[in-house]
C-alpha positions in Angstrom: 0.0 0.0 0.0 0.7 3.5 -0.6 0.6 4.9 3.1 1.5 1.6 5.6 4.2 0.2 7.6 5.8 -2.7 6.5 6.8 -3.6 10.0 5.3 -2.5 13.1 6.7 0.9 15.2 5.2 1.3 18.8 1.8 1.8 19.0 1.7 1.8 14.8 1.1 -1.9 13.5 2.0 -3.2 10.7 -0.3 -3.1 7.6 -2.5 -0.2 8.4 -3.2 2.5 5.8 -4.2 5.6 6.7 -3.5 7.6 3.3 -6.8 9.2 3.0 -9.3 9.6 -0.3 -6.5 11.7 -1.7 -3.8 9.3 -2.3 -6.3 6.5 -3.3 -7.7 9.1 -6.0 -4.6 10.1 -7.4 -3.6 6.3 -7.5 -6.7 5.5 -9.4 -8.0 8.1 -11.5 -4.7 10.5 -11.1 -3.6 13.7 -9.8 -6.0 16.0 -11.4 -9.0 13.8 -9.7 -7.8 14.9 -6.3 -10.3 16.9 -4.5 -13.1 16.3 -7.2 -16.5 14.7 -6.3 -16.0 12.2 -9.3 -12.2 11.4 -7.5 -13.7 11.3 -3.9 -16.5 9.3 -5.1 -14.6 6.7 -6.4 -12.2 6.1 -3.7 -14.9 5.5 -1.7 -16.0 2.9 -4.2 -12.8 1.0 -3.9 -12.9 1.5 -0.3 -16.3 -0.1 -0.1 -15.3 -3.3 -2.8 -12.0 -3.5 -1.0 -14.0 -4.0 2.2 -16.7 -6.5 0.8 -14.0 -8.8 -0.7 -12.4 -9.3 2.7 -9.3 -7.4 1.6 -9.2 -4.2 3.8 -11.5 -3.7 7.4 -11.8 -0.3 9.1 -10.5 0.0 12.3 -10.6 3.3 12.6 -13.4 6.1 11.4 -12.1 9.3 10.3 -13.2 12.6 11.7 -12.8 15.9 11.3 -9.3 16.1 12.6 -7.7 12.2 11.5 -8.1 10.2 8.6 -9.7 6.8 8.7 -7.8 4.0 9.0 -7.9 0.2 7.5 -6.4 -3.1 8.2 -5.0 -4.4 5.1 -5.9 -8.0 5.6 -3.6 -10.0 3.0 -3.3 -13.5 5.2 -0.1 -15.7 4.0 0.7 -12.9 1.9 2.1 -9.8 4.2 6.0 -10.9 2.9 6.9 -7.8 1.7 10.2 -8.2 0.0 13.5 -6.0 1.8 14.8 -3.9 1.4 12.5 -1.2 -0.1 14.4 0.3 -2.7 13.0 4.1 -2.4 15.0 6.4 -5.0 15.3 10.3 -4.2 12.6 11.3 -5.6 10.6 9.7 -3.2 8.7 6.7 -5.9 9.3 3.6 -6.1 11.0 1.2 -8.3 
């Protein structure tokens, strides 16, 4: 995921996202979506199919203040490979 910790900090598990609609727009629909109703719209989409397959689970509701949070629920398959290679420019190879 975009926004999650590969391994857990102190009180920060392990495969939680907490991104918000923004990142999940511009990772679906791009950076001119961000902030749009169409962009916001479907995040929430993805959010809710994400949910329904048994891939993601809130654990968190966002308010005001925080972003909501999920559980990324991948089972056998949270073996993410190390190191991350993360070039300068902050994306990913």
């Amino acid at each position: 995921a975009w926004t999650c910790l590969d391994d857990a900090r102190p009180g920060e598990p392990a495969a939680e996202y907490w991104g918000g609609h923004p990142a999940i727009t511009a990772a679906l629909l791009g950076l001119d979506a961000v902030g749009t109703d169409a962009g916001h719209k479907a995040a929430q989409r993805a959010l809710r199919e994400l949910g329904d397959a048994g891939h993601i689970e809130r654990i968190a509701d966002g308010t005001g203040a925080t972003r909501a949070r999920y559980r990324i629920l991948l089972g056998d398959r949270w073996t993410p490979a190390k190191p991350v290679d993360n070039p300068p420019s902050g994306g990913a190879r």
